[in-house]
N, C-alpha and C positions, 0 to 999 in steps of 0.2 A: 380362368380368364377374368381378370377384372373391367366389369363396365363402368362402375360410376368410385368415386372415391365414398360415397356416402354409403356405400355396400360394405367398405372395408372399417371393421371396428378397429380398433387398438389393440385387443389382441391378437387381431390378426398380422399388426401393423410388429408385434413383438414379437410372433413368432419367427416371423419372416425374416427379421435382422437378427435375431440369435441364431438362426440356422445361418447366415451367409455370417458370422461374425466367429461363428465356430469353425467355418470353411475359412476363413481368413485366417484363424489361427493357426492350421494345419500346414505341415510342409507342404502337400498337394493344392493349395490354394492359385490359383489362377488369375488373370487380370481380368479375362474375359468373364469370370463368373462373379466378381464383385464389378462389372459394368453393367451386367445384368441385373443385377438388382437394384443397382441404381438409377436405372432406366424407368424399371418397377414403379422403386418409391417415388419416382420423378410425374411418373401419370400419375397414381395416387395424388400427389400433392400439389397437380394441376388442376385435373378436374372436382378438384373438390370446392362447390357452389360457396360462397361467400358464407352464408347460415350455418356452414357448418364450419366455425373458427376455431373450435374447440379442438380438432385435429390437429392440427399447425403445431399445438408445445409437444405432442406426439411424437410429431414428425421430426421437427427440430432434436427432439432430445435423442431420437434413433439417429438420426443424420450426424451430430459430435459422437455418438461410441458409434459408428460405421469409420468416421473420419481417424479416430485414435487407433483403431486396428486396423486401421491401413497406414498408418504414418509409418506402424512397427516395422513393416514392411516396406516400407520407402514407396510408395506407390500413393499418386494424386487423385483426392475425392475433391468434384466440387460440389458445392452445396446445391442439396437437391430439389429444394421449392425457390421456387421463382419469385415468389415473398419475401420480405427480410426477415430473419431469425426473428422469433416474437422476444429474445429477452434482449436485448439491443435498442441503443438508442437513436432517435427520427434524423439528429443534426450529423452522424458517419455519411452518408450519401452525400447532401449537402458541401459539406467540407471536403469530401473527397469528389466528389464526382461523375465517378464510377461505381458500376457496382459492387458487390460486395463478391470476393473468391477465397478460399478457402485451403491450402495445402494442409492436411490432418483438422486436428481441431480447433479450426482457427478463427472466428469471425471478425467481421466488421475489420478498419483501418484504424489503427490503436493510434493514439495521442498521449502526449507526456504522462506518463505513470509516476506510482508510489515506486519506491525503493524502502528497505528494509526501513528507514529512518522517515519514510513518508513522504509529504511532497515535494515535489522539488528531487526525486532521488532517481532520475535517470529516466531516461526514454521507456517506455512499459506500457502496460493498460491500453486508455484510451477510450473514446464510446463506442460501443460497437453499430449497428442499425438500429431499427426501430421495436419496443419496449411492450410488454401485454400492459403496464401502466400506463404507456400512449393512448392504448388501443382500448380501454377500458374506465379509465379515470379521465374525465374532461379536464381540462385544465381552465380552470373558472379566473373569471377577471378580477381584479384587484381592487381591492376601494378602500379609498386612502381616505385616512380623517384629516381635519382641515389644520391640525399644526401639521403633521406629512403633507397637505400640499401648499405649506407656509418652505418648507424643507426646500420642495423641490421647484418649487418657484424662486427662491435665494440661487440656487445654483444655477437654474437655468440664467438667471439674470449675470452671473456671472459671466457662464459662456458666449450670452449675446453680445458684454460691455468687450468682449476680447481681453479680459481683465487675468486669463490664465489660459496654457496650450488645450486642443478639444482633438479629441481622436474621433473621428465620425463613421460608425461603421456600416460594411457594406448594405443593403439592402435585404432584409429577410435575416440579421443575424439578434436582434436586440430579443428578441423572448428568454434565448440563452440566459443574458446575463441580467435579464430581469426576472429569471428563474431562481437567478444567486450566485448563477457560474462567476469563481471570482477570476479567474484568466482569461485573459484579451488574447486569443493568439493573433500572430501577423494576418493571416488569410482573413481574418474577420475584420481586416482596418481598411478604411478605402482611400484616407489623408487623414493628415496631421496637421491641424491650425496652429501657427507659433503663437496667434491670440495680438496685444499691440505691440510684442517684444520683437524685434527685427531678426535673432538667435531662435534656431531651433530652439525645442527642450531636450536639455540633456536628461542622460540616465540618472535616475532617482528626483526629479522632479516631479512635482503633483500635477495630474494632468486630469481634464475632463473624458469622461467618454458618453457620446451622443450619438443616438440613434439617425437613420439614412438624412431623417427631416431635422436632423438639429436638437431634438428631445435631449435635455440633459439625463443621463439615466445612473452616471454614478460620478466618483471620483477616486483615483489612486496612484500607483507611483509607475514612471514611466521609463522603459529601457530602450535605446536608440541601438543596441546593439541584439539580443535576444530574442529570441521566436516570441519570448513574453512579452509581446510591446507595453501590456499594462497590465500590473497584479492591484484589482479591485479593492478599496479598504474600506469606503463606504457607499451606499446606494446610496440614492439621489434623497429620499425621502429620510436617511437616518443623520442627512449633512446634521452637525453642529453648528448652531448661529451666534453669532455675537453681535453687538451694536456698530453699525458701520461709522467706521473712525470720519469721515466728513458730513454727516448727518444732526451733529448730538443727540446721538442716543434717538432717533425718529425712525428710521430703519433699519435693517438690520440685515447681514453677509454672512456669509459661508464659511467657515474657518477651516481652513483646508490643512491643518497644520499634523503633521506626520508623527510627533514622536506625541501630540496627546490621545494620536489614534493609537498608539503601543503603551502606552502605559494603561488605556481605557481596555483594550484586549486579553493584558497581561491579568489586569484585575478580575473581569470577568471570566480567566481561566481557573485562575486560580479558587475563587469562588464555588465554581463547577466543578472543581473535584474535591473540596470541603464538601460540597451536596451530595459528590456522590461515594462519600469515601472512604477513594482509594489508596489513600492512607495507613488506613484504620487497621489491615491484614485482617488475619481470620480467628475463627478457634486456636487455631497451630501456633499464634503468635503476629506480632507486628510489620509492619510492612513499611520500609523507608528508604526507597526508591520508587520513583515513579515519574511519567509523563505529566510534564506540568504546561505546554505550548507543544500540539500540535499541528502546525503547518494551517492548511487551507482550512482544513478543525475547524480552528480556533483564530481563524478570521489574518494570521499571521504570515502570509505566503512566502513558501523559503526559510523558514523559522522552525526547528524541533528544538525543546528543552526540555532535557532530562535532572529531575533532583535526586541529588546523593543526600540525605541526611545521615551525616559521619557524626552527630551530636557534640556537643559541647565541651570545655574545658580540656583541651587537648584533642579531641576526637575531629575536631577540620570544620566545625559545625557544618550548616547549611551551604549544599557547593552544587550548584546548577552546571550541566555541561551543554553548552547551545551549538548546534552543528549547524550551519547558516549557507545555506546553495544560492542566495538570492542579492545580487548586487545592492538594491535599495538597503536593506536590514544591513548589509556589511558595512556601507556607508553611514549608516547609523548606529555601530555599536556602542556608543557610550551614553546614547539613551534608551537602549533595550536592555544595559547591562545596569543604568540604574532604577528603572522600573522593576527589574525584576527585583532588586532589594526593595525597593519603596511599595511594591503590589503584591509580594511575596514572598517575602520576609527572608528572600538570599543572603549571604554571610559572600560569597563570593562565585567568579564565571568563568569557566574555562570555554574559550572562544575558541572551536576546533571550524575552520572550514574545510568546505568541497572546494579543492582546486580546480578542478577542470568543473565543477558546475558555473564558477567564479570566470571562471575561462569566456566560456560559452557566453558568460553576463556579459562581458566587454571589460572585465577587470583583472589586469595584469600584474600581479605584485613583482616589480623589476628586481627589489631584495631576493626572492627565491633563485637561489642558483639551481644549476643541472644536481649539484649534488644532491641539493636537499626535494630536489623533484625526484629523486629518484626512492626517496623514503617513504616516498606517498605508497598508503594503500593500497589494495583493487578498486576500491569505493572512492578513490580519488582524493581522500581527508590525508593531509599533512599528519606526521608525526608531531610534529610540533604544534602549540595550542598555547596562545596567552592565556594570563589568568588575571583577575579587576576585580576592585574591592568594589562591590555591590552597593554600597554606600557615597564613594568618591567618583568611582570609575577608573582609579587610578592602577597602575600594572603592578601587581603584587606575584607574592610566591605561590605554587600550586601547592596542592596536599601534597605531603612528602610520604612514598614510597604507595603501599597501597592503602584502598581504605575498605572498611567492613560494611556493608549495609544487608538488609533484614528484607527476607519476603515471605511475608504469612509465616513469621518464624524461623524460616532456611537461611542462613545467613552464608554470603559469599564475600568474597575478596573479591576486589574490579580495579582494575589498572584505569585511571580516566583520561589518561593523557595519549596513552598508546592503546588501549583496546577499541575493537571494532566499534563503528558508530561513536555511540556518545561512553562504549566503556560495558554495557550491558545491554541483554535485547529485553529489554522491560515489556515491550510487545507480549511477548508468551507468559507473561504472568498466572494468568487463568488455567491456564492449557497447561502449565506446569501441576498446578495445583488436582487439575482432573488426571494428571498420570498420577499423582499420589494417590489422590481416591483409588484407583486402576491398580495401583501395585500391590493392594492386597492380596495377599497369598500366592503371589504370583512364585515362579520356581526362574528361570532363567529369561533376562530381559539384555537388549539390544538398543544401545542408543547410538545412532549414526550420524554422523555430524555434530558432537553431542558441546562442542565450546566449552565453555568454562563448567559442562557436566551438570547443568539446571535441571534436564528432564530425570539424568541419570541418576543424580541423588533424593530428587521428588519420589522416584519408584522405591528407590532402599530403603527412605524416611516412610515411605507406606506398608512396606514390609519383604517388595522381593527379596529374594535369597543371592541369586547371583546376579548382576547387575553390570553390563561390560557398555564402555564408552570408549567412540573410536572418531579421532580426528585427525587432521593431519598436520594440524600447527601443532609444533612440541612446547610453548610457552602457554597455548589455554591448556595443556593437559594438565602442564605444572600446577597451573591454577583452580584443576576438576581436580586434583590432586589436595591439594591443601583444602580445597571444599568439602572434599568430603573427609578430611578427618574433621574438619573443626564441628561439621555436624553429628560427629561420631559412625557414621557408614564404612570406612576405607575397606574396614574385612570385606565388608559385600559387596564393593567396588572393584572394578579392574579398566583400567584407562591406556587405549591403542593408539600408535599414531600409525596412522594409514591412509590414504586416501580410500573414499568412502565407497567409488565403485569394485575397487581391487578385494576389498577388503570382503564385499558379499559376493562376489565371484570366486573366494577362497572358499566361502563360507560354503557355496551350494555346488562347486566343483567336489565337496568332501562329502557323502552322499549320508556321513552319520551326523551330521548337521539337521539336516531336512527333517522336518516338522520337531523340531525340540524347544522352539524356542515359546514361552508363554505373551511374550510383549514383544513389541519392537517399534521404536521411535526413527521415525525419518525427518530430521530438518535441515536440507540441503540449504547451500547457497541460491541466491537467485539466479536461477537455470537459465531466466529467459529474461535479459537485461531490456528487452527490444520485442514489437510484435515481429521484426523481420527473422527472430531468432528461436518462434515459438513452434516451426517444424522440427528441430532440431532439441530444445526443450521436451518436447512432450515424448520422444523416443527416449529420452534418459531417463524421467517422468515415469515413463511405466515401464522402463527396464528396472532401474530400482527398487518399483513397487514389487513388480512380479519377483524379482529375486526375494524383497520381503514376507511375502506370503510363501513361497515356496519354505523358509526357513521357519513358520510358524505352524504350531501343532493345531488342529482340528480346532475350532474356537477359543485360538489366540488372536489378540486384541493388537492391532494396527492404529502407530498416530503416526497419520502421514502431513506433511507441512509443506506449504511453497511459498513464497516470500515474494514470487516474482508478480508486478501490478500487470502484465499482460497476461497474466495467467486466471490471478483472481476476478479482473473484472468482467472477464469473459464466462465466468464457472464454471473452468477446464478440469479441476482436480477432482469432482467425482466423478466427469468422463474419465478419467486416466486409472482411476482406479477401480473400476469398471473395466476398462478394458486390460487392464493388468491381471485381474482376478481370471480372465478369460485366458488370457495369455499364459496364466499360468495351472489351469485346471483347477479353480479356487472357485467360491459363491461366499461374493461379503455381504452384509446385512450393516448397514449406515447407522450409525447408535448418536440418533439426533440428526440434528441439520450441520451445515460447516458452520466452524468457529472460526472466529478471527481475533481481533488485538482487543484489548479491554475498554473501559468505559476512561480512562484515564486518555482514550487517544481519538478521540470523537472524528465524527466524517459528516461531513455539507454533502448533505443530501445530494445539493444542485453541481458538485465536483465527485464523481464517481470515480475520479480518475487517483483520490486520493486513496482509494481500497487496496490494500495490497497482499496482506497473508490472510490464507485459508489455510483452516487445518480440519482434516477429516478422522473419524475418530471408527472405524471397523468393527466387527468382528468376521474374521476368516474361516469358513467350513470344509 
């Protein structure tokens, strides 16, 4: 019988949910005996005195794998301390409301997430509750030096003169975005000043946004149609001033001007990955693809740009593909298509947008017919993609047929116009690179969802022997195809169209499968577009898993991948795999922390919501 929570250690707190975790797993599992336990951990994590907060990530991290071995089984866990999860952030209540409920392993009320292509890429993520960084790290006051509050007095004076629109938000919301947060959602606005213009502000006009009392606290672009009412481009203190034109030259205004905020952003991208670069490739050889505008990153919201360098003299040179979710940036293409020549050094832009993100923004392209809506992707990007001479801006011809580019030496073929995204997932760069280390001496390797065969031929190039990739588009195989001869692999290659769950239900229905396999890569689609979609996610999640472990021999090596921003910002995938291992009579051992996308695709701290793949990296006993 427990009397106090400060009687119960942690391991006591482990044993107890491996035991009901292992009854979960069993056909004999019961409702009534995982209520029981949860009743358990539930005093536990009541009575346990304030001084003892150290328990709480205990409790929490049992309470997500309680939550994932019961999703398997379709049955409702709610979350068992009456606290909010410690790795969650304070502003989910707040904005939501209500508290915080959980079907499987679910926290907090997710808000606009990452998609494969980052911000801007679909409903996902979100913040969850409140943070052991909340709870731990004071958040100290700001002090501004006196050209910052020459900045922020320019601005304010703006908003006072009515000289431009002011978005004033509710009361209790300004820390957010004096944190950094650069999205204004609707729920944080309380009115909208038209300032002394008698016209609203339409979409893509520069707008203020001011705290409850009027504090001017930033400025950015604003949508009259979108949950974005305003994507943030600069704070208050970083305004740019100039000499105010009825003055001469005696005082001085704000310069609110939009496309020198994009070529000042573009510059500083570019910059920062010359510093860190990822250019450069490895040992194995060069690298000429890569993430050059990351979204909220890189200060550009709604904005990913991917560089091909197809090199010179016939080869397409320098060819950016920008995939643009964001009405303002859309509105602006022919100065984000010549900054990118003028601040880094583009040769030309293929302008792919997100339809239905453009939708959502309030922009209707009346040219697109039914037909040609019907060529859109799953991800919602048009088949079709203009192409602009980076120098002019003028509408030019795209690279004709495919083109070749290099990573750490692996060279592929990428379709830019029709492949996923922007054409490749430059995101796994790294993670590619560590299956190659991985694939030494490996004997039989499994790449599932494997695209244009990135992971699959990193393994061959490292040394496995047999090496099988399985997807279910027939044009990336063609192209995992031609990859791997050009890299000389094709004999240790073998490339499946399947769909990816059928395909490891052949695998483990066929019982001389089961434990043979020495690797095996998982990189699904994003399972979980939406948080409303992450009870149904996390059952595929560790269905997948568990069949991958079941197919892998005694300390074979598991890289498991989720793409989806409700997934990563919650850090649901090593619950999932965790409870998959369970599920499946396995014990993994974590080889490091989760990985995620490279340094080529940076994340603002203060927008967690721009997080979106985790990849975890096993070994299975």
């Amino acid at each position: 019988r427990l009397r106090t929570a400060a009687g119960m250690s942690a391991t006591r707190l482990v044993t107890m949910t491996l035991t009901t975790t292992c009854t979960m797993a069993s056909p004999a599992s019961t409702v009534g005996r995982i209520a029981a336990t949860a009743r358990t951990l539930r005093r536990v994590c009541s009575r346990a005195p304030k001084s003892h907060a150290l328990l709480n990530p205990h409790a929490d991290a049992l309470t997500r794998s309680l939550g994932a071995l019961a999703s398997i089984r379709g049955e409702r866990v709610r979350r068992l301390s009456a606290s909010a999860p410690t790795h969650a952030s304070p502003s989910t209540t707040t904005r939501a409301g209500k508290a915080n409920e959980w079907r499987g392993p679910r926290y907090g009320k997710g808000g606009r997430g990452g998609g494969r292509g980052g911000g801007g890429g679909g409903r996902g993520g979100g913040r969850g509750g409140a943070s052991d960084a909340a709870v731990y790290v004071k958040r100290p006051r700001r002090a501004f030096t006196e050209d910052e509050q020459r900045r922020i007095a320019a601005l304010q004076a703006l908003a006072d003169a009515g000289a431009a629109p002011v978005a004033t938000l509710a009361k209790g919301k300004a820390n957010l975005f004096l944190d950094g947060n650069p999205i204004v959602y609707g729920g944080a606005v309380n009115t909208i000043a038209n300032g002394k213009s008698d016209a609203p502000p339409r979409t893509g006009d520069p707008i203020i946004v001011a705290d409850h009392e009027g504090k001017a606290l930033a400025w950015g672009v604003y949508n009259d149609t979108s949950q974005y009412v305003v994507r943030i481009l600069r704070m208050a203190w970083e305004c740019e001033l100039a000499p105010h034109p009825a003055s001469a030259g005696k005082t001085v205004a704000v310069k609110c001007d939009v496309e020198e905020v994009i070529r000042d952003k573009i510059k500083v991208a570019a910059r920062m990955r010359s510093d860190c670069g990822v250019a450069a490739g490895n040992a194995n050889g060069p690298t000429t693809v890569y993430r050059l505008v990351n979204s909220e990153g890189d200060g550009l919201s709604g904005v990913c740009v991917d560089v091909y360098d197809c090199g010179g003299e016939g080869g397409g040179g320098k060819v950016a593909v920008a995939a643009v979710s964001a009405a303002w940036a859309h509105m602006r293409r022919d100065a984000v298509v010549k900054a990118l020549g003028e601040c880094a050094g583009i040769d030309r832009v293929l302008w792919r947008t997100d339809a239905r993100m453009l939708e959502l923004e309030g922009i209707f392209d009346a040219s697109r017919s039914k037909d040609s809506r019907s060529e859109e992707t799953d991800d919602g990007q048009s088949d079709a993609a203009g192409c602009y001479d980076a120098e002019t801006g003028a509408e030019t011809s795209p690279p004709a047929g495919w083109v070749t580019v290099a990573e750490n030496g692996v060279r592929y073929e990428v379709d830019l116009t029709k492949g996923h995204k922007t054409g490749f997932y430059v995101d796994q760069r790294d993670n590619r690179a560590e299956v190659r280390a991985l694939g030494a001496g490996k004997g039989r390797v499994l790449d599932v969802c494997c695209y244009t065969g990135g992971f699959a031929i990193n393994a061959a190039l490292g040394g496995a022997a047999d090496v099988t990739g399985v997807d279910s588009s027939p044009l990336a195989l063609d192209i995992a195809r031609r990859n791997a001869e050009v890299n000389g692999v094709a004999a240790r290659t073998a490339f499946v169209q399947s769909e990816a769950f059928k395909y490891l239900d052949d695998l483990v229905v066929d019982a001389g499968n089961l434990g043979t396999f020495d690797m095996i890569v998982l990189d699904p689609p994003k399972l979980a577009p939406s948080v409303n979609a992450l009870d149904k996610a996390t059952r595929k999640y560790v269905k997948m898993n568990q069949a991958a472990m079941l197919l892998l021999r005694p300390g074979g090596i598991l890289v498991t991948c989720s793409c989806s921003g409700a997934v990563t910002q919650r850090g649901l995938l090593p619950a999932i795999v965790t409870a998959a291992a369970t599920a499946a009579g396995r014990r993994v051992t974590m080889l490091g922390k989760p990985r995620g996308a490279g340094a080529d695709q940076p994340l603002d701290p203060a927008y967690p919501e721009g997080s979106y793949l985790t990849v975890v990296v096993c070994r299975v006993a």
